[in-house]
SEDREN-333976 format. One record per residue (C-alpha): residue number from 1; residue in three letters; y, x, z. Coordinates in steps of 0.5 Angstrom, whole numbers. Each point is the difference from the previous one (the first is absolute). Example, Ala and Ser with C-alpha at 12.3 -4.5 7.8 and 13.67 -1.06 7.14 Angstrom:
2
<atom num="1" residuo="ALA" y="-9" x="25" z="16"/>
<atom num="2" residuo="SER" y="7" x="2" z="-2"/>
END
This chain:
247
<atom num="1" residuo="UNK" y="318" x="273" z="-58"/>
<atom num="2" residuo="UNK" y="1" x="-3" z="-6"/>
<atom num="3" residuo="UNK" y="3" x="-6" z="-2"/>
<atom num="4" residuo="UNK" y="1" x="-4" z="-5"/>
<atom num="5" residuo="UNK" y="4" x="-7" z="-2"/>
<atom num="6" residuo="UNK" y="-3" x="-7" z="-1"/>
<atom num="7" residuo="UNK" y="3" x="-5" z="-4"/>
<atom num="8" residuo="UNK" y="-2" x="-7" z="0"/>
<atom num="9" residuo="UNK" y="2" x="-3" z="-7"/>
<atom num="10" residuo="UNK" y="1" x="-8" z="-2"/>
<atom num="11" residuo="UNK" y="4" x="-1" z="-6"/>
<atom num="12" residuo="UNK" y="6" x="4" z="2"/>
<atom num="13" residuo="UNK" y="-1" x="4" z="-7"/>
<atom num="14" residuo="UNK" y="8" x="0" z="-1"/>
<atom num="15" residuo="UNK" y="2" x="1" z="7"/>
<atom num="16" residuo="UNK" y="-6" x="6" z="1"/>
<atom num="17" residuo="UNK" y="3" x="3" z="-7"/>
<atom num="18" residuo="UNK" y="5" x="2" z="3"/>
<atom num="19" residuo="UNK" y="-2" x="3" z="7"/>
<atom num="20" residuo="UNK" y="-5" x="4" z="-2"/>
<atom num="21" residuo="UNK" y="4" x="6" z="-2"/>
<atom num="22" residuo="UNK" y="2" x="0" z="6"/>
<atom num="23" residuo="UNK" y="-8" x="1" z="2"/>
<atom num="24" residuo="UNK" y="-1" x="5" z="-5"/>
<atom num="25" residuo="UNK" y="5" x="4" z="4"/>
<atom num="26" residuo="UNK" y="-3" x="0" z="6"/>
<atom num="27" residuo="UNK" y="-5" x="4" z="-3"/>
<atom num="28" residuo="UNK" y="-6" x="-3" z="4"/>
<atom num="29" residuo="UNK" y="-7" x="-3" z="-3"/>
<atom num="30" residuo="UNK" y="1" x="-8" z="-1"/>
<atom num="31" residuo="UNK" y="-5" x="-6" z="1"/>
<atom num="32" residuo="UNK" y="3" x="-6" z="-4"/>
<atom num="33" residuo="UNK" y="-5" x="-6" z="1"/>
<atom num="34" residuo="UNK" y="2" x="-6" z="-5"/>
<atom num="35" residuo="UNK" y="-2" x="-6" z="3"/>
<atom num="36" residuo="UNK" y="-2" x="-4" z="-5"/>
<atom num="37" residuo="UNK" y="7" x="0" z="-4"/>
<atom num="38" residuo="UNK" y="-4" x="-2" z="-7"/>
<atom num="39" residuo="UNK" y="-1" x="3" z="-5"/>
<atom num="40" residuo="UNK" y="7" x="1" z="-3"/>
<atom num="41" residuo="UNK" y="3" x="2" z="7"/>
<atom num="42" residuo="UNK" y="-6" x="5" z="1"/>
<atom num="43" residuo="UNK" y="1" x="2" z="-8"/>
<atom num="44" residuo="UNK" y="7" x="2" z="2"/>
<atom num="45" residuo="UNK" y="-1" x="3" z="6"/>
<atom num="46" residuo="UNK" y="-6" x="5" z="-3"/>
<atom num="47" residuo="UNK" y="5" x="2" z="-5"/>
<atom num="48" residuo="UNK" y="4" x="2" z="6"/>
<atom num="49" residuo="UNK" y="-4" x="5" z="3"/>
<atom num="50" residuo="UNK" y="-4" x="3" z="-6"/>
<atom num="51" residuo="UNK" y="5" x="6" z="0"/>
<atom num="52" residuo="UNK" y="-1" x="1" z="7"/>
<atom num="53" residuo="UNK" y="-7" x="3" z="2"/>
<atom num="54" residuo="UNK" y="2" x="0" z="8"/>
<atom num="55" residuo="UNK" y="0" x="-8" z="-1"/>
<atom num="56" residuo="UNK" y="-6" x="-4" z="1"/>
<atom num="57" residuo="UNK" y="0" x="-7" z="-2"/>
<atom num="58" residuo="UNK" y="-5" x="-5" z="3"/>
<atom num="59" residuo="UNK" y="-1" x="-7" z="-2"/>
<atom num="60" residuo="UNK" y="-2" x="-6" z="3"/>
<atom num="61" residuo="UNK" y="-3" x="-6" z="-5"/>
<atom num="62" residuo="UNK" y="3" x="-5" z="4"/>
<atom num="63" residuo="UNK" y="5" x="-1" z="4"/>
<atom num="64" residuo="UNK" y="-2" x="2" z="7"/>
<atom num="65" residuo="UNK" y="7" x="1" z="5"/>
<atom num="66" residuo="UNK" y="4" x="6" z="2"/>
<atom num="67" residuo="UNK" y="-4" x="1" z="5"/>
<atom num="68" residuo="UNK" y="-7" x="0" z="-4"/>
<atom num="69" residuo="UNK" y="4" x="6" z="-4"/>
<atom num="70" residuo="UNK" y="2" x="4" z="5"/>
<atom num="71" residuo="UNK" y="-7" x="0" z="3"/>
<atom num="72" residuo="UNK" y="-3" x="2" z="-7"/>
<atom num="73" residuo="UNK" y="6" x="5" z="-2"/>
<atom num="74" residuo="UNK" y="-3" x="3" z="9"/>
<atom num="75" residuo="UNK" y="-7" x="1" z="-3"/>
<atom num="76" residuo="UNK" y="2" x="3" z="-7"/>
<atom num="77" residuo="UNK" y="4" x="5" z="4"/>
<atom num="78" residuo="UNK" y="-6" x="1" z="6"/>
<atom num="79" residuo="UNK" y="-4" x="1" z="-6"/>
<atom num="80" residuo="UNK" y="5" x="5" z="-3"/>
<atom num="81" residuo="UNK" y="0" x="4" z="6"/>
<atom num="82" residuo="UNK" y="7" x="0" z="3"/>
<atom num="83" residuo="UNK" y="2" x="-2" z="6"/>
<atom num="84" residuo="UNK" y="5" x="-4" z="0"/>
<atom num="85" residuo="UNK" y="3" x="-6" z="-4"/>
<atom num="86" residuo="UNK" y="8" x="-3" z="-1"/>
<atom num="87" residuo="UNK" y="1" x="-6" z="-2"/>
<atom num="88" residuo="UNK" y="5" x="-3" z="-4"/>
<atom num="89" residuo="UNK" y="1" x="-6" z="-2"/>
<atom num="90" residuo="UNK" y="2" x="0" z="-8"/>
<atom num="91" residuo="UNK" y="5" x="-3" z="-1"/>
<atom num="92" residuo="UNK" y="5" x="5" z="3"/>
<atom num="93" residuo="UNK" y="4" x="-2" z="5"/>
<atom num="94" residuo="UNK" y="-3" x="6" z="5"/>
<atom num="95" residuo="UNK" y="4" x="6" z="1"/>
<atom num="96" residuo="UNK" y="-4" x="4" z="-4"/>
<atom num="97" residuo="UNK" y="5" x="7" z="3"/>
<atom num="98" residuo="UNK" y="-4" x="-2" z="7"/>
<atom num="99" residuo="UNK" y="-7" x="1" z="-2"/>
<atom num="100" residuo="UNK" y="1" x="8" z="1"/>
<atom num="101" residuo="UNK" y="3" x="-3" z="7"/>
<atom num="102" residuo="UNK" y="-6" x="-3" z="1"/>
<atom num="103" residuo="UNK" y="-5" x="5" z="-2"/>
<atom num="104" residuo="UNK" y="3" x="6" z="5"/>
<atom num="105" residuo="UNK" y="0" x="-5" z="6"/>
<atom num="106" residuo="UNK" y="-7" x="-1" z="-2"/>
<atom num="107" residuo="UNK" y="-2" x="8" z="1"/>
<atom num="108" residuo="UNK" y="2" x="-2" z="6"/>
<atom num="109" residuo="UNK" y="-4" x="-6" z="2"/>
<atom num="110" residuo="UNK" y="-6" x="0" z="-5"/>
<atom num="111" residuo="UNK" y="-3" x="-5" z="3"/>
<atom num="112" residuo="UNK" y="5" x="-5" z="1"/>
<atom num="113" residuo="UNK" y="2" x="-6" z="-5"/>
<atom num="114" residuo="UNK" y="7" x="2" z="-1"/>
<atom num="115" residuo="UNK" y="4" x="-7" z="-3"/>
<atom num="116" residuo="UNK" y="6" x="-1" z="-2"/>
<atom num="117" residuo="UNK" y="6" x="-4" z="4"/>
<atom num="118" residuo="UNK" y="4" x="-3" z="-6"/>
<atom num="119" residuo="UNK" y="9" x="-1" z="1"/>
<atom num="120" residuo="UNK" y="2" x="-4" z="-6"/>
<atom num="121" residuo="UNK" y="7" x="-1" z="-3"/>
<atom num="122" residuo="UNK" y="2" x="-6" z="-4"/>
<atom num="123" residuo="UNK" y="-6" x="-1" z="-4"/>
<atom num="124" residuo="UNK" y="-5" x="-3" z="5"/>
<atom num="125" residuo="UNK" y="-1" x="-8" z="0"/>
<atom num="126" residuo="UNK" y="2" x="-3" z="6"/>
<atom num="127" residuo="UNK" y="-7" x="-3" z="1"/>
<atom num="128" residuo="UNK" y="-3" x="7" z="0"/>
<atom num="129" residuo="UNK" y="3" x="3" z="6"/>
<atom num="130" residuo="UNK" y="-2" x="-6" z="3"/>
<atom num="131" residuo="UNK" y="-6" x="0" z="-2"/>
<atom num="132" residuo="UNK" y="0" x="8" z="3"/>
<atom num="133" residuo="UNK" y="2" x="-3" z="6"/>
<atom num="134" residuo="UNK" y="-6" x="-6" z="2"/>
<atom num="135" residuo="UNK" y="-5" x="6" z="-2"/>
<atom num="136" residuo="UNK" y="3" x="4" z="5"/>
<atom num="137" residuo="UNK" y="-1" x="-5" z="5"/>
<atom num="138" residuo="UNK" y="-7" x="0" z="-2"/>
<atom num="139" residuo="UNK" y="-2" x="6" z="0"/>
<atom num="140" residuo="UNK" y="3" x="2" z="6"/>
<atom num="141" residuo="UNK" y="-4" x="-6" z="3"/>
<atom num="142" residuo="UNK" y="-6" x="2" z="-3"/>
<atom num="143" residuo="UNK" y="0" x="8" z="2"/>
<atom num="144" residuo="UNK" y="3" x="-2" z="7"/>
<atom num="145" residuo="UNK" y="5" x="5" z="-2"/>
<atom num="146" residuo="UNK" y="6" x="2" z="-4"/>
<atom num="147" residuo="UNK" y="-4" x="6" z="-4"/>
<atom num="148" residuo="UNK" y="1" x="-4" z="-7"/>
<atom num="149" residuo="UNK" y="8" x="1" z="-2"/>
<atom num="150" residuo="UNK" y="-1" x="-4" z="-6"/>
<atom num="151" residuo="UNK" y="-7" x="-2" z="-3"/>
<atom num="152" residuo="UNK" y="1" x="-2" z="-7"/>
<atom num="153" residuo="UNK" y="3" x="6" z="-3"/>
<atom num="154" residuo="UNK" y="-3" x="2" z="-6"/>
<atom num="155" residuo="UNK" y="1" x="8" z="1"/>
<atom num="156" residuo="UNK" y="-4" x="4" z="3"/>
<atom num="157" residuo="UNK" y="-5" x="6" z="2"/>
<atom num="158" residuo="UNK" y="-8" x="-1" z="3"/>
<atom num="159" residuo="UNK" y="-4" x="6" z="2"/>
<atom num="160" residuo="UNK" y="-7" x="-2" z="-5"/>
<atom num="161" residuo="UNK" y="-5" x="1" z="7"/>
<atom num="162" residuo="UNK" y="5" x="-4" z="3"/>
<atom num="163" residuo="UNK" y="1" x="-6" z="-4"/>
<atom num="164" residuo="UNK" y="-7" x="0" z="-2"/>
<atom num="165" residuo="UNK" y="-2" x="-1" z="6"/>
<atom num="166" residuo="UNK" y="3" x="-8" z="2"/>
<atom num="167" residuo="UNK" y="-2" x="-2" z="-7"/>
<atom num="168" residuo="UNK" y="-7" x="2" z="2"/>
<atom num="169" residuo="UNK" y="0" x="-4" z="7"/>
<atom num="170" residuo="UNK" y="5" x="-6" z="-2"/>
<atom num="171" residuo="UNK" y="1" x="-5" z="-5"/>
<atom num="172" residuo="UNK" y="7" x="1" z="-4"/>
<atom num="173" residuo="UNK" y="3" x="-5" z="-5"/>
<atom num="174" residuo="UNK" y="2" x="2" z="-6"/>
<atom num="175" residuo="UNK" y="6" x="-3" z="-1"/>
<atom num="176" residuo="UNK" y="7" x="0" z="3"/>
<atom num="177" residuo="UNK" y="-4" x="0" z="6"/>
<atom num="178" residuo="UNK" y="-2" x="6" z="0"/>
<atom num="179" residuo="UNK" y="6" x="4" z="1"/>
<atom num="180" residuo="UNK" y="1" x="-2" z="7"/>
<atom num="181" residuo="UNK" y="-8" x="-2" z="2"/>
<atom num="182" residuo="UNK" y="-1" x="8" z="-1"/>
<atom num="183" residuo="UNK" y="4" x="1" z="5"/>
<atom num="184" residuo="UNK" y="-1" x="-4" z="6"/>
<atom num="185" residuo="UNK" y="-7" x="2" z="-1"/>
<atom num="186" residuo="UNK" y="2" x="8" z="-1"/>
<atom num="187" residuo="UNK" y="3" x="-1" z="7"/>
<atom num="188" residuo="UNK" y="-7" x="-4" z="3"/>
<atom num="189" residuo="UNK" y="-4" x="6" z="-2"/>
<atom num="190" residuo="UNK" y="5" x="5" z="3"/>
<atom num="191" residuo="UNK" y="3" x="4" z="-6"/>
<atom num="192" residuo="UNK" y="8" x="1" z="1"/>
<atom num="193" residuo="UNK" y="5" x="-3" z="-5"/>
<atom num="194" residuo="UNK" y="6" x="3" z="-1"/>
<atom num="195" residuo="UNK" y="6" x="-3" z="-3"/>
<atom num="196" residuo="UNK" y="6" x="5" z="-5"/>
<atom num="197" residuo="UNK" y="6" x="-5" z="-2"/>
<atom num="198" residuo="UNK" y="0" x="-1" z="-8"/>
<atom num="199" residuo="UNK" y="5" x="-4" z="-4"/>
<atom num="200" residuo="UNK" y="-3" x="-6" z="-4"/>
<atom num="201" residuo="UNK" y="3" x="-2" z="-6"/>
<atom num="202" residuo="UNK" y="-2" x="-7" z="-4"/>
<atom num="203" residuo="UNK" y="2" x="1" z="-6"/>
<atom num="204" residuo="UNK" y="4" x="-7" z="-4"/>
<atom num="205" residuo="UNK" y="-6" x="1" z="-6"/>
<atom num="206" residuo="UNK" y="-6" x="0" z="5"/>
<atom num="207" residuo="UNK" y="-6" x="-4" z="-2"/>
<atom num="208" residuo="UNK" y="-2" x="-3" z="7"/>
<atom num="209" residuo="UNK" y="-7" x="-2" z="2"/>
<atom num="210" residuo="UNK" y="1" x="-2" z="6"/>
<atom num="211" residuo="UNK" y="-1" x="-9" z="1"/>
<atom num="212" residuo="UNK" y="3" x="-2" z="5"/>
<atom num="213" residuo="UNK" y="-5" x="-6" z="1"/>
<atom num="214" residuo="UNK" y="-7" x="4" z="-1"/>
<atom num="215" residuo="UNK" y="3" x="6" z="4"/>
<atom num="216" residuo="UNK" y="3" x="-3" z="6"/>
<atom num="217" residuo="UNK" y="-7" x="-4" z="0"/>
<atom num="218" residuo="UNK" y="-4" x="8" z="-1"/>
<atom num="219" residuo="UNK" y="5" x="3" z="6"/>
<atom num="220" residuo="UNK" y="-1" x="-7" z="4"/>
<atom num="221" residuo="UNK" y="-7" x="1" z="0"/>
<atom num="222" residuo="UNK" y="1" x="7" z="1"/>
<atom num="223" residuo="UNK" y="3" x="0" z="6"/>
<atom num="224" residuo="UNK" y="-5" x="-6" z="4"/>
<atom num="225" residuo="UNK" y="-5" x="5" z="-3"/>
<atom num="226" residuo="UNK" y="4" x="7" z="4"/>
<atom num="227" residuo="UNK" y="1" x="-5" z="7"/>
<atom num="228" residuo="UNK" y="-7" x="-2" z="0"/>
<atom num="229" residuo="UNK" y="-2" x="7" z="-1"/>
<atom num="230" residuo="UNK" y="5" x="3" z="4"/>
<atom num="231" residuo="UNK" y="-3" x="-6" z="6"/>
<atom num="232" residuo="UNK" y="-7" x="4" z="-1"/>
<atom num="233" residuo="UNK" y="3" x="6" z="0"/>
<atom num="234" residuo="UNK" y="5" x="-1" z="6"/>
<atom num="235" residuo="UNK" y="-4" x="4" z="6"/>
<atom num="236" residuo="UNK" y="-2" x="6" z="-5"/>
<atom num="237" residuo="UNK" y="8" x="0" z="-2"/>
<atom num="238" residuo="UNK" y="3" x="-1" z="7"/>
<atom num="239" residuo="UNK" y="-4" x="6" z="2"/>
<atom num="240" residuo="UNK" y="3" x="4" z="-6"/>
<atom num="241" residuo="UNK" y="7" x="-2" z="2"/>
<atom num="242" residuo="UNK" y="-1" x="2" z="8"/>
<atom num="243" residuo="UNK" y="-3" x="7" z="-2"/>
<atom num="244" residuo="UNK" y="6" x="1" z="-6"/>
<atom num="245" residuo="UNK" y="5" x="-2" z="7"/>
<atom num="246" residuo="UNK" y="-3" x="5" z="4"/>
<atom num="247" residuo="UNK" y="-1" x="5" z="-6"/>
END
């Protein structure tokens, strides 16, 4: 088993200066795809890495979406050989120390997708919280099931054949959609997902690139998207369902 971080990066050059000497100790090879930050943020975060040979940066030319980075930092480490990839947002608000936590419960499931289930202190702005929670309404209905603790969580650990497979069989966005809609759809094609609580911190200096107009539309379509498809899935996903209640 081999594993290796993701990075998916848009201008959080200050941010991700100062969580990455926290990757570095990890001691794990990492894939940092710049999405299009333009060529000063791309500049800097090509300085940052040219002493680190275990760091890859991929670049997108244009601006494609969290999502779209993910999936490409997927293929460069499928294309690498590892088996398996942690994501990390690079802003540093995921408790790095659980990335050793994460991986051991891996070794022991190795096919499942494993997430993290964040707590916040103080620092989370209220219409996040509740954000989570409509999103977890939907999800539940999607899935019929409550298997999705948390579906936008940025941390977390995907088996390569595994993940490979629901970009193969479903379309995924590629922007603030895709943390929850590769969930739901992990659950449709039967791969466990399983959840480890992790702290989340947002920083006072982040840089955020959440719209609130634009995304809330992007997680609304998502969501029409995921129950029309969950109505054409239902009989498959109900049999699924009994099969799990009676093992």
């Amino acid at each position: 088993m081999k594993y290796c971080l993701i990075i998916p990066h848009y201008k959080h050059e200050v941010l991700f200066e100062k969580f990455l000497p926290k990757l570095v100790r990890l001691n794990l090879p990492c894939i940092v795809v710049d999405d299009g930050s333009g060529e000063t943020g791309f500049e800097k975060i090509k300085q940052m890495l040219t002493s680190l040979p275990d760091f890859h940066l991929v670049r997108h030319q244009t601006n494609r979406g969290k999502g779209a980075s993910v999936i490409t930092g997927c293929y460069h480490a499928s294309a690498m050989g590892f088996s398996h990839v942690i994501q990390l947002d690079a802003d540093g608000q995921h408790d790095i120390e659980d990335v050793e936590k994460f991986i051991a419960y891996s070794k022991d499931h190795p096919s499942s997708f494993i997430s993290g289930q964040p707590y916040f202190d103080e620092t989370v702005p209220t219409v996040r919280k509740y954000g989570r929670r409509v999103s977890d309404f939907w999800t539940a209905l999607e899935t019929l099931s409550f298997k999705i603790k948390d579906g936008l969580c940025g941390f977390r650990l995907y088996p390569v054949k595994e993940i490979e497979r629901v970009f193969d069989n479903y379309y995924l966005g590629p922007r603030m959609d895709f943390d929850p809609e590769l969930l739901v759809k992990a659950t449709w094609a039967d791969i466990d997902v399983h959840f480890i609580p992790t702290k989340v911190i947002y920083h006072q200096d982040t840089v955020s690139h959440y719209h609130y107009l634009r995304d809330n539309l992007t997680q609304s379509r998502l969501h029409v998207r995921l129950m029309c498809g969950m109505i054409v899935r239902l009989p498959r996903i109900l049999f699924m369902r009994v099969k799990s209640w009676f093992g």
